[in-house]
C-alpha positions as CSV (number, residue, x, y, z in Angstrom):
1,X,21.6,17.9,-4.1
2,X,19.1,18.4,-6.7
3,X,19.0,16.7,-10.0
4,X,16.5,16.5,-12.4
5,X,16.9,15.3,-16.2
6,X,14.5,17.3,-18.7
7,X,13.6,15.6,-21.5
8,X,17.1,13.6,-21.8
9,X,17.4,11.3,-24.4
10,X,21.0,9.1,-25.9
11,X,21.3,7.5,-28.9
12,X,24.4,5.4,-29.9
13,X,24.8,5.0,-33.9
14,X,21.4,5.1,-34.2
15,X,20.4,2.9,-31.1
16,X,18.3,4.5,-28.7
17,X,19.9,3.8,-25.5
18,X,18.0,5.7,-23.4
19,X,14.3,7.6,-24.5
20,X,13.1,11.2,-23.5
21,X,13.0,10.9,-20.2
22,X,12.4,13.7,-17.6
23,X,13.4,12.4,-14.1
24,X,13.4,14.4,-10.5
25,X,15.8,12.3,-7.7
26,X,14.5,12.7,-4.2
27,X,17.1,14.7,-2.3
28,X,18.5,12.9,0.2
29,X,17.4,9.1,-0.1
30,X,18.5,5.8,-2.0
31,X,17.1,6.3,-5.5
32,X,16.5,2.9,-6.6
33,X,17.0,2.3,-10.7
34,X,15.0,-1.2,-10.7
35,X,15.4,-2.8,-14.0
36,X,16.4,-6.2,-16.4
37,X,20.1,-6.8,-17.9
38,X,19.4,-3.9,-20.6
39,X,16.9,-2.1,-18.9
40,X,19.2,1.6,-19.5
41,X,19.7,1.9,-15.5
42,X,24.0,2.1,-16.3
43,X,23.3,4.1,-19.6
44,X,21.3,6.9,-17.5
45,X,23.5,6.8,-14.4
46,X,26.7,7.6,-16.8
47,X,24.5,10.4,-18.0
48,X,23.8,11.6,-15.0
49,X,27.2,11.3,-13.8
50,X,29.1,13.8,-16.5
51,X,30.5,10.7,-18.6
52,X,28.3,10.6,-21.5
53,X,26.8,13.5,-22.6
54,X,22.8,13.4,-23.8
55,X,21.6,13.3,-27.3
56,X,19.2,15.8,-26.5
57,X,17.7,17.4,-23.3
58,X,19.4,19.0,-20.4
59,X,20.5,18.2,-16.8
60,X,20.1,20.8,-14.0
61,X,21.9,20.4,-10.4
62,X,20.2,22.7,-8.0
63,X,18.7,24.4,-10.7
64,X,21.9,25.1,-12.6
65,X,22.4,23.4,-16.3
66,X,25.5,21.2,-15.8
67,X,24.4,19.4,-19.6
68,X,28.0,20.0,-21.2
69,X,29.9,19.7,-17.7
70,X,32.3,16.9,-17.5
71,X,32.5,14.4,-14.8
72,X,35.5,16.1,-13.2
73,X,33.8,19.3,-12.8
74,X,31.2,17.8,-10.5
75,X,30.9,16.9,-7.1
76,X,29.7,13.4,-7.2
77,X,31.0,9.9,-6.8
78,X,30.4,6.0,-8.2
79,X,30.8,2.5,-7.9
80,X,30.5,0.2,-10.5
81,X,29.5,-3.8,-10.3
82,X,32.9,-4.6,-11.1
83,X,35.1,-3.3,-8.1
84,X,38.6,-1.4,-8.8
85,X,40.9,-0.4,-6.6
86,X,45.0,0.2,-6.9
87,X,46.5,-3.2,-6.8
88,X,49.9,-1.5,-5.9
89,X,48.6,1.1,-2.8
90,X,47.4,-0.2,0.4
91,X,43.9,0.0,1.5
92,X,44.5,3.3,3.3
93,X,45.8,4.3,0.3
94,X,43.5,3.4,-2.1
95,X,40.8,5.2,0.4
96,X,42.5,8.0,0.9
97,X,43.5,8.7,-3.1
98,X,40.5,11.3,-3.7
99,X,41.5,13.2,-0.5
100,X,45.4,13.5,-1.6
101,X,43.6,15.2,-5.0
102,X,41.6,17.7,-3.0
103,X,45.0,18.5,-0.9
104,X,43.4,18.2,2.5
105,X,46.0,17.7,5.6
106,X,47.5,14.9,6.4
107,X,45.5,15.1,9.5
108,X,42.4,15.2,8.3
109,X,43.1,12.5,5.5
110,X,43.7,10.1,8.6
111,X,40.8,11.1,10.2
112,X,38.5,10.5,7.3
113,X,39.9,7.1,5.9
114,X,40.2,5.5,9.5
115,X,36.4,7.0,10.3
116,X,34.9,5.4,6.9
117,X,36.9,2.2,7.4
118,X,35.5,2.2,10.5
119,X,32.0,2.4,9.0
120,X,32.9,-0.4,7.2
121,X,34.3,-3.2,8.5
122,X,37.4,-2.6,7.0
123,X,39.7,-0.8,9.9
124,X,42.3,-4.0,10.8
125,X,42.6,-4.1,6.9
126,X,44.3,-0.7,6.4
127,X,47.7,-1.8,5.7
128,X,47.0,-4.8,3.3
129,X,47.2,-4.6,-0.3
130,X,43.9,-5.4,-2.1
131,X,45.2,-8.7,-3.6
132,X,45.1,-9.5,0.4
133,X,41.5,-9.0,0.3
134,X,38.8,-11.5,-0.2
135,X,35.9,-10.1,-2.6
136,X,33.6,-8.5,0.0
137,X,36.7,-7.0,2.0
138,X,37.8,-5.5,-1.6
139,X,34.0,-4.2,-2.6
140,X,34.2,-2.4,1.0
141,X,37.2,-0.6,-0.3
142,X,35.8,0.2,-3.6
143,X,32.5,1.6,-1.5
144,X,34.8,3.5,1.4
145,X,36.6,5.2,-1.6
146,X,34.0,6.9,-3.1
147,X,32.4,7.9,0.6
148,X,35.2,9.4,2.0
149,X,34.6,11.9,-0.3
150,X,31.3,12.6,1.4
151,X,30.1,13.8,-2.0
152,X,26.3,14.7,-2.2
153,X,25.7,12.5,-4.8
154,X,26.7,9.3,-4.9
155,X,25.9,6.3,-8.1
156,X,25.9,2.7,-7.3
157,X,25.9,0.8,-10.2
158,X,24.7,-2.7,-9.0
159,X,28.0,-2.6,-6.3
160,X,26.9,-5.7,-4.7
161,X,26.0,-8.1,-7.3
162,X,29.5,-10.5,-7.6
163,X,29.5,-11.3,-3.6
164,X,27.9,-14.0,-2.3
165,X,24.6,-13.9,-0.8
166,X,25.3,-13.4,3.1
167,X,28.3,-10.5,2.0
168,X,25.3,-8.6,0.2
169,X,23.3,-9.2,3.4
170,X,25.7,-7.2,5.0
171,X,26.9,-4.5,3.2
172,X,23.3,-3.6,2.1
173,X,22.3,-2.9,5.9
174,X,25.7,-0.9,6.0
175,X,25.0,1.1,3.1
176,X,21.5,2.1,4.3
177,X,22.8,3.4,8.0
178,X,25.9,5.1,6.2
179,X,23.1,7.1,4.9
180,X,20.2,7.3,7.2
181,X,21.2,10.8,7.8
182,X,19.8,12.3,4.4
183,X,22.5,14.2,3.6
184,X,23.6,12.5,0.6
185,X,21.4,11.5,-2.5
186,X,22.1,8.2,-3.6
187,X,21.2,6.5,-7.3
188,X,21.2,2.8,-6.6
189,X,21.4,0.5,-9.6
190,X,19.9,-3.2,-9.5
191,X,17.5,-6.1,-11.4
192,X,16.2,-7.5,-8.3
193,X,12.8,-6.0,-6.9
194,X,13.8,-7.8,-3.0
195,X,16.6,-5.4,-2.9
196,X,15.0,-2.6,-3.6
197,X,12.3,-3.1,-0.9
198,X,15.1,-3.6,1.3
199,X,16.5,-0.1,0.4
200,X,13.4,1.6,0.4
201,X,13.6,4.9,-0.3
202,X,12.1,5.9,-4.3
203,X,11.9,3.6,-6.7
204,X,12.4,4.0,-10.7
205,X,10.9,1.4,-12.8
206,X,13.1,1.2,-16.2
207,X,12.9,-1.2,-19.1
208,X,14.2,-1.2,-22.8
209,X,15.7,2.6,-22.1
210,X,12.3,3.9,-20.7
211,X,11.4,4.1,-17.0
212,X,8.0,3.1,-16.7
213,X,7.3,4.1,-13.2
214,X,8.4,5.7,-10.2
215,X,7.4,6.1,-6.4
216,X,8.3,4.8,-2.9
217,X,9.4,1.6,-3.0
218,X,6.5,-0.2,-1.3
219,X,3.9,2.2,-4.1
220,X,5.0,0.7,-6.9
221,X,5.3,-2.7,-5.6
222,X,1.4,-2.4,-4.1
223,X,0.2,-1.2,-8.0
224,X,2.3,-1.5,-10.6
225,X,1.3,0.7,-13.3
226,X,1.4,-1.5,-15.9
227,X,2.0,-5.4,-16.9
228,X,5.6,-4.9,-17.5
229,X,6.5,-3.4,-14.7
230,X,4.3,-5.5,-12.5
231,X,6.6,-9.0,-14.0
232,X,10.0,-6.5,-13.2
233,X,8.8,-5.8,-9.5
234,X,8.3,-8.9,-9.1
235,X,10.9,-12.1,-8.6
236,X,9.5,-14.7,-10.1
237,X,7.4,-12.2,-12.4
238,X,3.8,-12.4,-11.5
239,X,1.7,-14.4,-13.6
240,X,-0.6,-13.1,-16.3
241,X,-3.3,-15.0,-17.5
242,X,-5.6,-13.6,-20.4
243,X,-9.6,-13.2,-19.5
244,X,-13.1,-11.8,-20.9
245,X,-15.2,-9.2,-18.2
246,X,-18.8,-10.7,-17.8
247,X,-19.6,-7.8,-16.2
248,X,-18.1,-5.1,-13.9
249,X,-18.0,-7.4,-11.1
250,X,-16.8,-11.0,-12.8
251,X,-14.4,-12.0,-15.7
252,X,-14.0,-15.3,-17.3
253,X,-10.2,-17.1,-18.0
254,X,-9.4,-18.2,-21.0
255,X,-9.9,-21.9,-19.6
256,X,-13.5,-21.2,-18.6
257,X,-12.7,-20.7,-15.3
258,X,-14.6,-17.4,-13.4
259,X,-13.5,-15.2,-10.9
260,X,-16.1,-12.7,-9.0
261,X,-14.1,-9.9,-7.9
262,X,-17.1,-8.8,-5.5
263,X,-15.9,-5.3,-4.1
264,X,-13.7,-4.1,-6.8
265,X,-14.2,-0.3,-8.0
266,X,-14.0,-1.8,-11.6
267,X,-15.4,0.5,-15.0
268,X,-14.9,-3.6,-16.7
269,X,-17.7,-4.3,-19.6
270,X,-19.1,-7.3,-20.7
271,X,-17.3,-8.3,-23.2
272,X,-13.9,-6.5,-22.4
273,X,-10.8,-8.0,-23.3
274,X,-8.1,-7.9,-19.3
275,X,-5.7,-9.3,-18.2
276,X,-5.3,-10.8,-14.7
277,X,-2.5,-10.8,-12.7
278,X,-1.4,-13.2,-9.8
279,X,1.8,-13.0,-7.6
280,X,3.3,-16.3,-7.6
281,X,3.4,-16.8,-3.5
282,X,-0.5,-16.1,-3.7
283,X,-0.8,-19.3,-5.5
284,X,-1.6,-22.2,-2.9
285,X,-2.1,-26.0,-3.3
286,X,-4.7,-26.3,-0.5
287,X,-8.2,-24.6,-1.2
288,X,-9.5,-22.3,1.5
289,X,-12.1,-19.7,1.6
290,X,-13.4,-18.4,-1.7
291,X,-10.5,-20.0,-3.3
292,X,-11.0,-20.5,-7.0
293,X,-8.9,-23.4,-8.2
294,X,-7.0,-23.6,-11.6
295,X,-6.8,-26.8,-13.2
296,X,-3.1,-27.2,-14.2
297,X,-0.1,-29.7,-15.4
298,X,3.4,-30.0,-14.0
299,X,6.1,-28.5,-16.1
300,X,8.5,-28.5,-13.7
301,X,8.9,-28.6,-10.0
302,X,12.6,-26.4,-8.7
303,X,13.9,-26.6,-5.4
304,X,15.3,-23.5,-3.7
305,X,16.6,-23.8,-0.4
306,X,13.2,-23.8,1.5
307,X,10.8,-23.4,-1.2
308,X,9.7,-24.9,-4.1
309,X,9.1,-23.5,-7.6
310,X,6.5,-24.8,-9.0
311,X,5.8,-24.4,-12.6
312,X,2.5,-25.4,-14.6
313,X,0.2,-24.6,-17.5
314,X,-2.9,-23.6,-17.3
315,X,-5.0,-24.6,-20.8
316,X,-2.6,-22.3,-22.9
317,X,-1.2,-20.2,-20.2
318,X,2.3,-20.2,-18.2
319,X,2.3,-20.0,-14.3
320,X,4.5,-20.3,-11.1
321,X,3.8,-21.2,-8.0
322,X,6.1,-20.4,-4.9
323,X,5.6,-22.6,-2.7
324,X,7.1,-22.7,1.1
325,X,8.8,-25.9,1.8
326,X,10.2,-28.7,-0.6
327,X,7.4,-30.8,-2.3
328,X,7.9,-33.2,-5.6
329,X,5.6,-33.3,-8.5
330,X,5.3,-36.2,-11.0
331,X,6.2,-34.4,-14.5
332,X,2.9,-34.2,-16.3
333,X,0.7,-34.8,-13.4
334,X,-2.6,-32.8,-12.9
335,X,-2.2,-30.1,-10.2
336,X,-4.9,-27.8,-9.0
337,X,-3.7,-24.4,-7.6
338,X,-5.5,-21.9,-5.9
339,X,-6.1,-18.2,-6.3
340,X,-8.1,-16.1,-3.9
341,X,-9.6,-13.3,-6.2
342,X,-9.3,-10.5,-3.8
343,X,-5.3,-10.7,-4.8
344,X,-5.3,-10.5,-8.2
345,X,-4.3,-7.3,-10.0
346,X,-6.6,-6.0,-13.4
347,X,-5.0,-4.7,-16.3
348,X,-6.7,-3.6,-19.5
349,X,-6.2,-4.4,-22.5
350,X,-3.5,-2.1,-23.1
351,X,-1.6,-3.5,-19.9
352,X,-2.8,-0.8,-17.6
353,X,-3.4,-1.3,-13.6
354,X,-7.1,-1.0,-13.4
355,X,-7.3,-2.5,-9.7
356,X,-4.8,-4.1,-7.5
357,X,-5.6,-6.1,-4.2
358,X,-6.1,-4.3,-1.0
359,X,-4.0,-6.7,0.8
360,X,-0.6,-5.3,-0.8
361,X,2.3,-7.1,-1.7
């Protein structure tokens, strides 16, 4: 399927929801709306979907305006965050309910259900009732639902985000075989940048009702196009710290401290107002090879299962470090991190990508 939004806009009692946005899905792969609580990714998937129709602009499917169509009308299916299934119908039931609409034979019915449950996990669970189910087992049902339809378009709304950690594990492998095979377009809905390098496919960068940026997921994760989408695509969001060019080649912190970013393909002039950006796993405590160090105090030191979050300021500026392993920090000590400049992004003053490492993400 084909979808592309022309100049689609929504406004809500004079609350922009979502701002003009023209927006081509890649046929046949997860379409990834990455973005914060707010961001506009469920406002624009219920657009997309038929349920709420645009302020302005128009929708096209296969080249066909579907603007004023209503959700029923079109061939598409959706999960929301917050699961639903029939509390009175078994499993197989609750599967099979969108195949009983479209009056296929019994037959076939069975076929379907038994093949996605299959797919699933979910097989030996046919006959329960849902309040049976633990939370994964009923998200599985939710998700086998709205494949068996084998629609060609298919909106997650963040489907995974109330099961524990090893249960999204899971079903986000199973969800990326189930379609492996490119035959259905999928719009994917979450706020964490990890899972949507694990998806892969295209990404869409939204914020505040605007998407800032799309591409393959590892593109926009190797050069943000801007500072905001740089702290989005990135969990903890990357450090910025405010700096002065010297010249094309070297820019001063506003702590006095200088990086020479030797190599750089740069248009900086002395003088220039930028801002640099540091991915918070790039920051080390141990100095190596033209390592610059930053002169910092302990905020806060967070534990998190193997790693350590480290958090500091630098003169007036806020950083993380992520750390592997567990350390402890007296509050208040004096820490020196350390940056290699070689991995630090460039934005101007505006907040636009003028370099970013060669080493990627």
């Amino acid at each position: 399927m084909n979808l592309e939004l022309q100049q689609v806009s929504k406004v809500v009692a004079g609350d922009t929801h979502i701002y003009p946005t023209s927006l081509k899905l890649v046929t046949g792969c997860i379409n990834v709306l990455l973005g914060p609580t707010q961001a506009g990714k469920t406002s624009l998937m219920r657009l997309i979907a038929g349920l709420d129709a645009p302020s302005a602009g128009k929708l096209f499917v296969d080249g066909k305006d579907v603007t004023g169509v209503s959700v029923r009308q079109r061939n598409l299916s959706m999960v929301y965050q917050q699961f639903i299934n029939y509390p009175a119908l078994s499993v197989f039931e609750n599967i099979a309910a969108p195949l009983r609409i479209q009056r296929l034979p019994v037959a076939e019915i069975k076929s379907k259900v038994e093949a996605i449950a299959e797919k699933l996990h979910i097989a030996h669970l046919l006959q329960r009732l849902p309040g049976e189910l633990s939370g994964g087992q009923q998200q599985r049902t939710a998700l086998a639902r709205a494949l068996v339809k084998q629609a060609p378009l298919v909106l997650l709304d963040e489907p995974l985000v109330n099961l524990d950690y090893k249960l999204r594990e899971e079903l986000r492998e199973e969800l990326s075989n189930l379609f492996v095979d490119g035959k259905t377009t999928v719009v994917y809905a979450t706020t964490e940048p990890h899972e949507a390098l694990l998806l892969g496919g295209h990404t869409i960068v939204m914020d505040a009702g605007r998407v800032l940026q799309t591409g393959s997921a590892l593109a926009v994760s190797t050069a943000p196009a801007t500072t905001r989408a740089a702290a989005i695509l990135n969990d903890p969001p990357m450090n910025m710290l405010q700096a002065t060019a010297l010249s094309s080649q070297e820019v001063e912190l506003a702590s006095g401290t200088r990086l020479a970013l030797h190599g750089r393909a740069l248009q900086l002039v002395a003088g220039q107002a930028c801002t640099i950006g540091v991915r918070c796993h790039h920051l080390r405590l141990a100095p190596s090879e033209n390592a610059v160090p930053l002169a910092c105090k302990v905020d806060l030191a967070e534990l998190s299962g193997s790693e350590t979050y480290l958090h500091l300021h630098h003169g007036e500026s806020l950083i993380v470090a992520q750390l592997a392993g567990v350390h402890q920090f007296a509050l208040a000590s004096s820490q020196a991190v350390y940056l290699k400049p070689n991995q630090v992004f460039i934005f101007d003053a505006k907040g636009e990508l003028l370099s970013a490492p060669q080493e990627g993400i």
